[in-house]
C-alpha positions as CSV (number, residue, x, y, z in Angstrom):
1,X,-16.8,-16.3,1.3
2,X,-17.1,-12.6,2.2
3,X,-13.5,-10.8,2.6
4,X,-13.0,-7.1,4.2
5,X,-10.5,-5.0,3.1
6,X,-9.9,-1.7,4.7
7,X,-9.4,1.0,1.9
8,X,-7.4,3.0,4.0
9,X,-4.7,0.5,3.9
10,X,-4.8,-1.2,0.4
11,X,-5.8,1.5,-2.7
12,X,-8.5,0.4,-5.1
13,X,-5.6,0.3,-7.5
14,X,-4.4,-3.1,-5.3
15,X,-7.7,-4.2,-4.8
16,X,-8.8,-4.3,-8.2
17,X,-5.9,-6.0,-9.6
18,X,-6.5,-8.5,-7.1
19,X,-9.7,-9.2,-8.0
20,X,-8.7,-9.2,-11.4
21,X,-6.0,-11.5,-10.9
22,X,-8.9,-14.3,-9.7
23,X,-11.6,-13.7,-11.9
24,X,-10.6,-16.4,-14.1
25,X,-11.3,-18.8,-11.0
26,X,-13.9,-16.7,-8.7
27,X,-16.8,-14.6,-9.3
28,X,-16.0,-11.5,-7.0
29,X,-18.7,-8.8,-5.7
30,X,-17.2,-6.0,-4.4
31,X,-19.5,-3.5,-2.2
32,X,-18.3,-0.6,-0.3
33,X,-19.4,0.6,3.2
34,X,-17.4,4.0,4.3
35,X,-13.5,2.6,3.9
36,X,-14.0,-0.6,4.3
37,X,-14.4,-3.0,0.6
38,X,-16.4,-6.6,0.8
39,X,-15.4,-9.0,-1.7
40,X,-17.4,-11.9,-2.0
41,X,-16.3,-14.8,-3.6
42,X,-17.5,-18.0,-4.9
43,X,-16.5,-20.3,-7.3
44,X,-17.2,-19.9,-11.3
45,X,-18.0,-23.4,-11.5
46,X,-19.5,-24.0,-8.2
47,X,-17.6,-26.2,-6.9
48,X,-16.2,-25.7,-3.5
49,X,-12.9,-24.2,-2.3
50,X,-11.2,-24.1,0.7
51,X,-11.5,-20.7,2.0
52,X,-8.4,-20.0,4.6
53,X,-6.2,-21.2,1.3
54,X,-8.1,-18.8,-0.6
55,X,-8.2,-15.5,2.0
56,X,-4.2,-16.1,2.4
57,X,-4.0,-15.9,-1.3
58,X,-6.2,-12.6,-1.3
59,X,-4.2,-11.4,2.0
60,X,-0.5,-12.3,0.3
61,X,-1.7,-10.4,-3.4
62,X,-2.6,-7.5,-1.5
63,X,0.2,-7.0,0.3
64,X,2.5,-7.7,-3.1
65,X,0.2,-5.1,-4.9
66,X,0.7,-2.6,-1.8
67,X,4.6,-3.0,-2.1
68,X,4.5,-2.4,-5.6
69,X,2.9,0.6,-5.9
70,X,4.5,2.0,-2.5
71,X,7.8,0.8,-4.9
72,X,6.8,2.3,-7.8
73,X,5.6,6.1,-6.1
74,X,9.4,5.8,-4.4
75,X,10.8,5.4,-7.8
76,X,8.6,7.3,-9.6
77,X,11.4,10.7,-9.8
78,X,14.4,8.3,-10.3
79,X,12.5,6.9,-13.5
80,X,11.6,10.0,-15.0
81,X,15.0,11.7,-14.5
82,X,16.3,8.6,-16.3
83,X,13.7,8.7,-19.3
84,X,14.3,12.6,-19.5
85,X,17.9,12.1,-19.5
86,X,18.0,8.8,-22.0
87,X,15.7,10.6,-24.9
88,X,17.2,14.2,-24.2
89,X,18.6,15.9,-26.9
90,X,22.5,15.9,-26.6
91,X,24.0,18.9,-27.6
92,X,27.8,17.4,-27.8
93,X,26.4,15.2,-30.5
94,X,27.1,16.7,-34.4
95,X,25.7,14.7,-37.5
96,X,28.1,15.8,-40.5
């Protein structure tokens, strides 16, 4: 099964832990042509699958991996504010 993904929508950061994410199940070639990423897919054993369940697994991980990171990059200044401000030094603090 070939699958195109267009790199200008989903990073290679989603992509990749996508792939990852099967490669327990699938062997997954991924070749590049301008912005647009092929994955092909087949089975590690052989065996056959059933394609449209797999490419709406492939097509709903990518979009969970896109909201994350789109999550975490919106986040990203609220978390470091917080870790900056949980491991700052108080001043008000004395140790006798």
């Amino acid at each position: 099964m070939k699958l195109s993904i267009d790199r200008q929508i989903y990073s290679d950061a989603c992509i990749s832990k996508v792939v990852y994410w099967l490669s327990a199940q699938y062997a997954i070639e991924r070749t590049l042509d301008g912005t647009i990423e092929t994955l092909s897919i087949s089975r590690n054993d052989g065996h056959p699958f059933d394609e449209t369940e797999l490419r709406s697994q492939c097509l709903r991980l990518l979009n969970d991996y896109k909201l994350r990171q789109t999550i975490d990059d919106e986040t990203r200044d609220i978390r470091t504010i917080l870790y900056a401000k949980a491991f700052a030094d108080d001043e008000n603090l004395t140790v006798e």
